[in-house]
N, C-alpha and C positions, 0 to 999 in steps of 0.2 A: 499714761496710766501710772499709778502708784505702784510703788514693788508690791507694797501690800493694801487690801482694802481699809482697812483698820491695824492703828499698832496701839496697842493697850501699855503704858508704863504703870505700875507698882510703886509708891513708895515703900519702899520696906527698912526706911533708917530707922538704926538706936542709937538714940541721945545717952551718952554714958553721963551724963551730968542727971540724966532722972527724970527731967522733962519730956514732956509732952509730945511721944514719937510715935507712929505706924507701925515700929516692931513691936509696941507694947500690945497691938490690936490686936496680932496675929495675921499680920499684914501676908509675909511671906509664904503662911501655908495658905492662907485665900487666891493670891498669886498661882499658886500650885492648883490649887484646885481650879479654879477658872481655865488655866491651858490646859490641863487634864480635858476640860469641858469640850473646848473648841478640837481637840483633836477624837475624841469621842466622836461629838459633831458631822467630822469629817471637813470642818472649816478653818483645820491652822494651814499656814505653809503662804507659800508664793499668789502671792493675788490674792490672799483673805486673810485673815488674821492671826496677828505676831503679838504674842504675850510675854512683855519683855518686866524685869525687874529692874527699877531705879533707884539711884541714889538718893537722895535728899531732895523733894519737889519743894519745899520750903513751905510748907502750906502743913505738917506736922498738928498746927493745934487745930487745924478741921478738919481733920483725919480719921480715921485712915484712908489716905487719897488714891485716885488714880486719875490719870490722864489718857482720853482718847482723841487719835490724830488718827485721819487730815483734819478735824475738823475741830479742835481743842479742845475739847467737851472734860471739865473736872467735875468727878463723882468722889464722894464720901459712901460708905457703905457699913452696914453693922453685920449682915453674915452672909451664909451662900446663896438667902432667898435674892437678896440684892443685888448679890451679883449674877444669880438666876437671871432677873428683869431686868439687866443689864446686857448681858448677855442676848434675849432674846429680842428682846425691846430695840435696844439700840444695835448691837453688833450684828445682829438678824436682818432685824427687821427697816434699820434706818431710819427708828424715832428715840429721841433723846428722852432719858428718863427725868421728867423733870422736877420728879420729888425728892432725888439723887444728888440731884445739878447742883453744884456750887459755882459761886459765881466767876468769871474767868480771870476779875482782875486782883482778886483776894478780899481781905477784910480790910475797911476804909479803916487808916491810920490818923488822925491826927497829929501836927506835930506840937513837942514840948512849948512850951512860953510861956 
């Protein structure tokens, strides 16, 4: 068993160049609000869910991101409805939001030539 059932990562980086970052979303207080949530809940801590804040997920321009493990599931979200149906949906309930979902391997790059 996993120390925890779910560990939720935050982007919450600022790009000081101006670009396109998760702190310009209000990443951090969404962060805060969501553990707020789970411990509300009565579902943070040991064996259920860790809501952790991250560095730079590199994923910035489909942002504002998050990451949930074991199972890698990346979400984009615009407020606390979403992370509501996040929340209950997936962290709950064990179905993935898939109108949320972004895809796990990023945006297809072509290269220069």
């Amino acid at each position: 068993m996993s120390y925890y059932s779910h560990h939720v990562f935050f982007c919450t980086n600022r790009r000081e160049d101006g670009s396109q970052c998760c702190a310009q979303c209000g990443a951090q207080e969404m962060r805060d609000y969501l553990k707020q949530r789970t411990k509300a809940l009565g579902i943070a801590g040991m064996g259920q869910v860790r809501i952790n804040t991250a560095g730079c997920l590199d994923r910035c321009a489909e942002g504002p991101v998050l990451v949930v493990y074991p199972e890698g599931v990346w979400y984009t979200y615009v407020d606390r409805d979403d992370l509501e149906e996040i929340l209950t949906e997936h962290l709950v309930g064990g179905r993935v939001v898939e109108r949320l979902r972004l895809p796990a391997e990023g945006p297809q790059t072509t290269p220069a030539g």
